[in-house]
PDB file as gemmi writes it, atoms N, CA and C in Angstrom:
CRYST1    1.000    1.000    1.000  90.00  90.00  90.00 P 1                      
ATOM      1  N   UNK A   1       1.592 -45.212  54.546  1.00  0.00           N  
ATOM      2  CA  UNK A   1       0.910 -43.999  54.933  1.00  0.00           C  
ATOM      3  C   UNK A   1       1.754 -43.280  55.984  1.00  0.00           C  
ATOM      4  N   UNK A   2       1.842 -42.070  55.746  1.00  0.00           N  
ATOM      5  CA  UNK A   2       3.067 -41.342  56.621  1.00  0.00           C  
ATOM      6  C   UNK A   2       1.623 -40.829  57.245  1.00  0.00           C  
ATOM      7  N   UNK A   3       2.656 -40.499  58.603  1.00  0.00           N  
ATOM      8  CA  UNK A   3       2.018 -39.973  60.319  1.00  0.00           C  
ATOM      9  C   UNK A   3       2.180 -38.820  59.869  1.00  0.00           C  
ATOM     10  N   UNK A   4       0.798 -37.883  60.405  1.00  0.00           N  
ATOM     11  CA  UNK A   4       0.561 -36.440  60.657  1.00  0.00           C  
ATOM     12  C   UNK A   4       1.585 -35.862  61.390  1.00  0.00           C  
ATOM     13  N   UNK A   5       1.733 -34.453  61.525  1.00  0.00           N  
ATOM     14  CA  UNK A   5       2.546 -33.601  61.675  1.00  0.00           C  
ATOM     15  C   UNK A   5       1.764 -32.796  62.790  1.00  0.00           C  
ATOM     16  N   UNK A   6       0.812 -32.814  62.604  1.00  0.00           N  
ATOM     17  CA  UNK A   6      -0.179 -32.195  63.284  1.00  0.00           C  
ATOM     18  C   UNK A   6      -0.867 -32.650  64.374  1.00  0.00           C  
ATOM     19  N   UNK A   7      -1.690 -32.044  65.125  1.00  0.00           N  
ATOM     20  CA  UNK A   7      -2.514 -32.480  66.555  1.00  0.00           C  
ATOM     21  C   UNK A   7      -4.139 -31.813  66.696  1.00  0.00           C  
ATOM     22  N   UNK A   8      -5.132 -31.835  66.368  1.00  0.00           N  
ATOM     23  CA  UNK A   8      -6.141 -31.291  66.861  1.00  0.00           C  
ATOM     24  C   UNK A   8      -6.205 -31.033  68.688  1.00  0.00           C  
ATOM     25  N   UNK A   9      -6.547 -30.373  68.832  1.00  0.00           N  
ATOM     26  CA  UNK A   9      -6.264 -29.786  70.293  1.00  0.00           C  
ATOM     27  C   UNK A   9      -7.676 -29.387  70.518  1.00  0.00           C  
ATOM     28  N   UNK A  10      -8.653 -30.160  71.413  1.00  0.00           N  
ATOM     29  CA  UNK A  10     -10.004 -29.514  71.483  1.00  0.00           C  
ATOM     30  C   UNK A  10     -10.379 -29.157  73.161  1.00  0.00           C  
ATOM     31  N   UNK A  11     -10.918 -28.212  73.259  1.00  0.00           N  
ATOM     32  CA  UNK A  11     -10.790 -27.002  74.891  1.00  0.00           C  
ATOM     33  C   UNK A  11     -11.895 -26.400  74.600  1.00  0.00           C  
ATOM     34  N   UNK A  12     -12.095 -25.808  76.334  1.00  0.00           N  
ATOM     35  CA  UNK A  12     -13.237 -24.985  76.390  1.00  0.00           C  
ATOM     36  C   UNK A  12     -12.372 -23.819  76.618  1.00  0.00           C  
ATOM     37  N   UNK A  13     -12.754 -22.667  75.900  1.00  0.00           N  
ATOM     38  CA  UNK A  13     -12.790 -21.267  76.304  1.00  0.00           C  
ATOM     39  C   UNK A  13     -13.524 -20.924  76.851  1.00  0.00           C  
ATOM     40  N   UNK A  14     -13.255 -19.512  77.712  1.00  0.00           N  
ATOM     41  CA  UNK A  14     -12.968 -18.534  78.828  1.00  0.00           C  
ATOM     42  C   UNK A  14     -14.902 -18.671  78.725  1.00  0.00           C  
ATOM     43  N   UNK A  15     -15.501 -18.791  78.149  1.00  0.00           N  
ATOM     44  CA  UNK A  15     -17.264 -18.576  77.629  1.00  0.00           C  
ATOM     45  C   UNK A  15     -18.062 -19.720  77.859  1.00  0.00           C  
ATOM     46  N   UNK A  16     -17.248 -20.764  78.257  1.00  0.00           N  
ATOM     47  CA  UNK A  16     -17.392 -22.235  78.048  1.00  0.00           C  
ATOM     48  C   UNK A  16     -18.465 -22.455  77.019  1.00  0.00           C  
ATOM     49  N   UNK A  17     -17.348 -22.135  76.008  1.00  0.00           N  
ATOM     50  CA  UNK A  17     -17.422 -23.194  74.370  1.00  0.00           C  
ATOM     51  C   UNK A  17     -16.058 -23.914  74.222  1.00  0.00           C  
ATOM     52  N   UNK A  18     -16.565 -25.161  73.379  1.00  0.00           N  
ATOM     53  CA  UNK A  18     -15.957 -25.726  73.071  1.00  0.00           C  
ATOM     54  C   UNK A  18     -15.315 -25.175  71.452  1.00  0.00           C  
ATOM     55  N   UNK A  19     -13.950 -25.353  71.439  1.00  0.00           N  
ATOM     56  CA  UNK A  19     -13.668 -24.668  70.305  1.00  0.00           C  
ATOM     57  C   UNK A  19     -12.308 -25.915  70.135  1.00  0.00           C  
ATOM     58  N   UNK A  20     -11.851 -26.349  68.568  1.00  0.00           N  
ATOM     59  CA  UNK A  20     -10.588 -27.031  68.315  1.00  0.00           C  
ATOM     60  C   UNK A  20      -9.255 -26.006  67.610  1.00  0.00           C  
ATOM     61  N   UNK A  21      -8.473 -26.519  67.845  1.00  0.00           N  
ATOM     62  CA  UNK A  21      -7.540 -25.991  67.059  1.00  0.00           C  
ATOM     63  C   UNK A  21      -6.430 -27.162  66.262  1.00  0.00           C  
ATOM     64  N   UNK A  22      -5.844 -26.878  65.096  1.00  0.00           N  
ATOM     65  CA  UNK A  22      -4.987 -27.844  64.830  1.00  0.00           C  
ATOM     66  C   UNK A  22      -3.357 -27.609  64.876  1.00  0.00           C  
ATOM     67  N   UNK A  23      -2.664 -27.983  65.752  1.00  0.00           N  
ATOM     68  CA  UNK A  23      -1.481 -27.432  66.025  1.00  0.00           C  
ATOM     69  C   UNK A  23      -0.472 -28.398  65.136  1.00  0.00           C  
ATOM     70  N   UNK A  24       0.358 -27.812  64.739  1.00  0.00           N  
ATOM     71  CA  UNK A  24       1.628 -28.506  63.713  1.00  0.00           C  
ATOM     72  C   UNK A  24       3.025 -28.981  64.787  1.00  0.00           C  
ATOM     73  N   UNK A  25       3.473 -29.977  64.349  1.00  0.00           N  
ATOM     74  CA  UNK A  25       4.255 -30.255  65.629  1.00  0.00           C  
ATOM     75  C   UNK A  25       5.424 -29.316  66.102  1.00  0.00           C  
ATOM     76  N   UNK A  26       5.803 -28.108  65.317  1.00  0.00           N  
ATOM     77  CA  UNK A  26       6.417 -27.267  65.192  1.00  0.00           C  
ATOM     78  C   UNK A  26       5.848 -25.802  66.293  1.00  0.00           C  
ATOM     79  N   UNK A  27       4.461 -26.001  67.125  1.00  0.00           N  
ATOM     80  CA  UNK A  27       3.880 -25.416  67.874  1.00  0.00           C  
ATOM     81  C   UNK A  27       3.075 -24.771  66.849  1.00  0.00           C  
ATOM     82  N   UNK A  28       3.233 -24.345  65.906  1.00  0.00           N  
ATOM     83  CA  UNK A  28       2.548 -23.619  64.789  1.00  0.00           C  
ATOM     84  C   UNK A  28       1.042 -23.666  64.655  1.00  0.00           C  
ATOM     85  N   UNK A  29      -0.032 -23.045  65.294  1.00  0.00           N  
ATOM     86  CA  UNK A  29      -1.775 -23.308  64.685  1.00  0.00           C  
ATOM     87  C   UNK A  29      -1.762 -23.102  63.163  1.00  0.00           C  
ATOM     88  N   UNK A  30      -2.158 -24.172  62.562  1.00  0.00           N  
ATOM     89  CA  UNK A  30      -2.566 -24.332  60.944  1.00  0.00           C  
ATOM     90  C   UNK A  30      -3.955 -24.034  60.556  1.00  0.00           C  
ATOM     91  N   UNK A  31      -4.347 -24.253  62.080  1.00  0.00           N  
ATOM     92  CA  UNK A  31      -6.181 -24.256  61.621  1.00  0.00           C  
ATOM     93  C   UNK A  31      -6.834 -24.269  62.807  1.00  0.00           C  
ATOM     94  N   UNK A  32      -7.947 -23.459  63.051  1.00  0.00           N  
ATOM     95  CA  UNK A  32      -8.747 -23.263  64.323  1.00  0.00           C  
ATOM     96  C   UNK A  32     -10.505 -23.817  63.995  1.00  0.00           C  
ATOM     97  N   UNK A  33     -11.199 -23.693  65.292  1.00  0.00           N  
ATOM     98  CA  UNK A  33     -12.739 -23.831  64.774  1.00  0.00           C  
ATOM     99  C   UNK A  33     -13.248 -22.416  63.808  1.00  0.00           C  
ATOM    100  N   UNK A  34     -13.171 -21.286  64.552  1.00  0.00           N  
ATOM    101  CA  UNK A  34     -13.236 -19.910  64.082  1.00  0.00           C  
ATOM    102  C   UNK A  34     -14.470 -20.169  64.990  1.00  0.00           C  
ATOM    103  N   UNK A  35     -15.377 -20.773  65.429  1.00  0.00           N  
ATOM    104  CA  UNK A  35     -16.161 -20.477  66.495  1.00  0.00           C  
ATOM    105  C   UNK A  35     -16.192 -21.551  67.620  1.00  0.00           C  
ATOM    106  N   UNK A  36     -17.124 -21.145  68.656  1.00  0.00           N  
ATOM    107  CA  UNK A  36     -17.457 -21.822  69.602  1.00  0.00           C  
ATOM    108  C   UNK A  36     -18.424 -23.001  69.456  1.00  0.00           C  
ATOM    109  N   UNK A  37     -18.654 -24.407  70.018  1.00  0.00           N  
ATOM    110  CA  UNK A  37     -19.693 -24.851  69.957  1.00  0.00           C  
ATOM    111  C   UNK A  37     -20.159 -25.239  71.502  1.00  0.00           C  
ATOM    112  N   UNK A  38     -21.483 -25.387  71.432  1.00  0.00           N  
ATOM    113  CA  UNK A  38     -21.939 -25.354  72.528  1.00  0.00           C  
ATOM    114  C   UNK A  38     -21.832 -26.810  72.976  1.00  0.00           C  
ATOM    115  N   UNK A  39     -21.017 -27.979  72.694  1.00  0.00           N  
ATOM    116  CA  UNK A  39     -21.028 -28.638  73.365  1.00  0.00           C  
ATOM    117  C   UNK A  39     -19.705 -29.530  72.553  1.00  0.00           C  
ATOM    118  N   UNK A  40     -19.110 -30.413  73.138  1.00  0.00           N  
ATOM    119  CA  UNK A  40     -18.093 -31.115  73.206  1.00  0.00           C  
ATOM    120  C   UNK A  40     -18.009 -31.974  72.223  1.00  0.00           C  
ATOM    121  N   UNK A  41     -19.240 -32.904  72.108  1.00  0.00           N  
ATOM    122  CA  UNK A  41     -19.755 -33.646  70.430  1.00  0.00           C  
ATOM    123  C   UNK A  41     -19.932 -32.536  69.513  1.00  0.00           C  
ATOM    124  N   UNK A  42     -20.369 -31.644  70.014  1.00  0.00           N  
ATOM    125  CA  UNK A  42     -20.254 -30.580  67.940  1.00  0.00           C  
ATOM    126  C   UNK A  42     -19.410 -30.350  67.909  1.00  0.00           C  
ATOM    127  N   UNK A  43     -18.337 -29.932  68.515  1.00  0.00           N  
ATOM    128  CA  UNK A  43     -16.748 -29.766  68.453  1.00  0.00           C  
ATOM    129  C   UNK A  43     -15.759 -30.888  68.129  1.00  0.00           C  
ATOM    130  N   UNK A  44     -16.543 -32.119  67.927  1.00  0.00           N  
ATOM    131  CA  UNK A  44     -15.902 -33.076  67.331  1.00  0.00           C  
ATOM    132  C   UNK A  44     -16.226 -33.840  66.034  1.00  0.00           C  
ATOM    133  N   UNK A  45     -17.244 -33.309  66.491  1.00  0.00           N  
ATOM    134  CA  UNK A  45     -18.212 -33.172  65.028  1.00  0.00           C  
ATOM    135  C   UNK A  45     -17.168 -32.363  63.799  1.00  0.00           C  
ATOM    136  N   UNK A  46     -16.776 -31.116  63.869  1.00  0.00           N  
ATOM    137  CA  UNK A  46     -15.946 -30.181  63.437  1.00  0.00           C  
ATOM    138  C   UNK A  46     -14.727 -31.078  63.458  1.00  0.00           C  
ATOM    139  N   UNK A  47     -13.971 -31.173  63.868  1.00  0.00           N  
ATOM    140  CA  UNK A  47     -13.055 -31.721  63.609  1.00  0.00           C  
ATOM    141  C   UNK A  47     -13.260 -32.780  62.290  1.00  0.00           C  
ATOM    142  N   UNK A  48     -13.938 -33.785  62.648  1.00  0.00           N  
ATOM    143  CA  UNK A  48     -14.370 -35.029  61.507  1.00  0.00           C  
ATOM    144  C   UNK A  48     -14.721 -34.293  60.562  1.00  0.00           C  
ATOM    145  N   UNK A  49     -15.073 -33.427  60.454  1.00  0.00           N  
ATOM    146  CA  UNK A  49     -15.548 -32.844  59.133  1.00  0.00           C  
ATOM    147  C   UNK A  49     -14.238 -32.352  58.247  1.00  0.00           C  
ATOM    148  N   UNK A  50     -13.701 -31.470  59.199  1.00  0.00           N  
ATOM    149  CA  UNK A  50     -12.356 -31.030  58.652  1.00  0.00           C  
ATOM    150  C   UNK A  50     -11.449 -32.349  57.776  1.00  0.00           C  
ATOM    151  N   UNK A  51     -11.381 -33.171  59.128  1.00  0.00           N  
ATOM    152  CA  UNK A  51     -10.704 -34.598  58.461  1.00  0.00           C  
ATOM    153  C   UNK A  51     -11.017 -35.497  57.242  1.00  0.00           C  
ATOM    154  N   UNK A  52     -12.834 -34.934  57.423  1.00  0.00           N  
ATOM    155  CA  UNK A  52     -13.218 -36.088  56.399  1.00  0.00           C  
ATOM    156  C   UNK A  52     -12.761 -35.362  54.548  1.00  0.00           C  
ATOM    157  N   UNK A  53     -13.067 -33.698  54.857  1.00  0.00           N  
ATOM    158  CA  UNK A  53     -13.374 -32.767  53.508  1.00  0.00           C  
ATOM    159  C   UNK A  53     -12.184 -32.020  53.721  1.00  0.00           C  
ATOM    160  N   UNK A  54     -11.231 -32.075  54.065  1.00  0.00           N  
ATOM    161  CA  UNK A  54     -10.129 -31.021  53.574  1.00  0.00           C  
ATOM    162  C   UNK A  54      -9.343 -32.205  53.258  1.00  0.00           C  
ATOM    163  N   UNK A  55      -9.377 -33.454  52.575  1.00  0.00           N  
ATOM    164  CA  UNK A  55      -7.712 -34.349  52.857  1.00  0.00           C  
ATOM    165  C   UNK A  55      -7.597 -33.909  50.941  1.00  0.00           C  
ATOM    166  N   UNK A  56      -8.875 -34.013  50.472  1.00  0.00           N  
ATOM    167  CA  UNK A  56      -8.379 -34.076  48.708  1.00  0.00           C  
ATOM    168  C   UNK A  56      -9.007 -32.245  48.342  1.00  0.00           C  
ATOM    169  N   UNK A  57      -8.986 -31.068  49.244  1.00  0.00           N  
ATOM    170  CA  UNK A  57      -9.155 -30.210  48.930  1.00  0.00           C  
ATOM    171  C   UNK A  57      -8.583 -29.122  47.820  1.00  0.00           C  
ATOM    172  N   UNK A  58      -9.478 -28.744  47.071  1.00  0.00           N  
ATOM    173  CA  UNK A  58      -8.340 -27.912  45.820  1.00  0.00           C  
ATOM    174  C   UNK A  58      -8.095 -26.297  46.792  1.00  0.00           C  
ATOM    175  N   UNK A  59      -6.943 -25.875  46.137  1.00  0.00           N  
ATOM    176  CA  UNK A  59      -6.246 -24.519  46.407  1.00  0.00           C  
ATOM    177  C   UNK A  59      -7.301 -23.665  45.323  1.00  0.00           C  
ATOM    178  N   UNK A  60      -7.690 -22.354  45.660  1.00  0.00           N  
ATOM    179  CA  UNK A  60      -7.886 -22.087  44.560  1.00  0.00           C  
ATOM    180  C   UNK A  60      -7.315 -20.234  45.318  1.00  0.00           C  
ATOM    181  N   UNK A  61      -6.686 -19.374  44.135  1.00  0.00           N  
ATOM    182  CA  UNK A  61      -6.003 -18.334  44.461  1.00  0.00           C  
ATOM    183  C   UNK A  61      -6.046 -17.267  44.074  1.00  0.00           C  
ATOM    184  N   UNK A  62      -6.305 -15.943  45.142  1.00  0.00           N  
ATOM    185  CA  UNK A  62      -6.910 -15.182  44.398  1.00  0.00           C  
ATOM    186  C   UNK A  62      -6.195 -13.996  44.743  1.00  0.00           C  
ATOM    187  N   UNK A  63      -5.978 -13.490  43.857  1.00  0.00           N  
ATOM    188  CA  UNK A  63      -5.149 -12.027  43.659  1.00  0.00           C  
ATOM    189  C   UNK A  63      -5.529 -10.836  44.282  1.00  0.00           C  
TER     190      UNK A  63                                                      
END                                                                             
């Protein structure tokens, strides 16, 4: 099993929400929350979710 490339990065913004982002080791954001959560467990909550449902995700493409 090859090592991620990537880093989830989880912070409070300026509103104090908790919000993640996923940074590529290249500094690059691949992926954000797109919102705030009001607390530190739903923001990790989000993350696990991401981890659990995007690993066998289909592309689908639209013109």
């Amino acid at each position: 099993m090859s090592e991620s490339k990537a880093t989830f990065e989880l912070f409070e913004d300026e509103a104090g929400q908790y919000r993640w982002r996923l940074r590529h080791d290249n500094g690059n954001i691949v992926a954000d929350s797109g919102e705030g959560y009001a607390s530190k467990q739903k923001a990790r909550q989000g993350i696990e979710s991401v981890k659990n449902n995007a690993a066998g995700a289909d592309v689908e493409e639209h013109d």
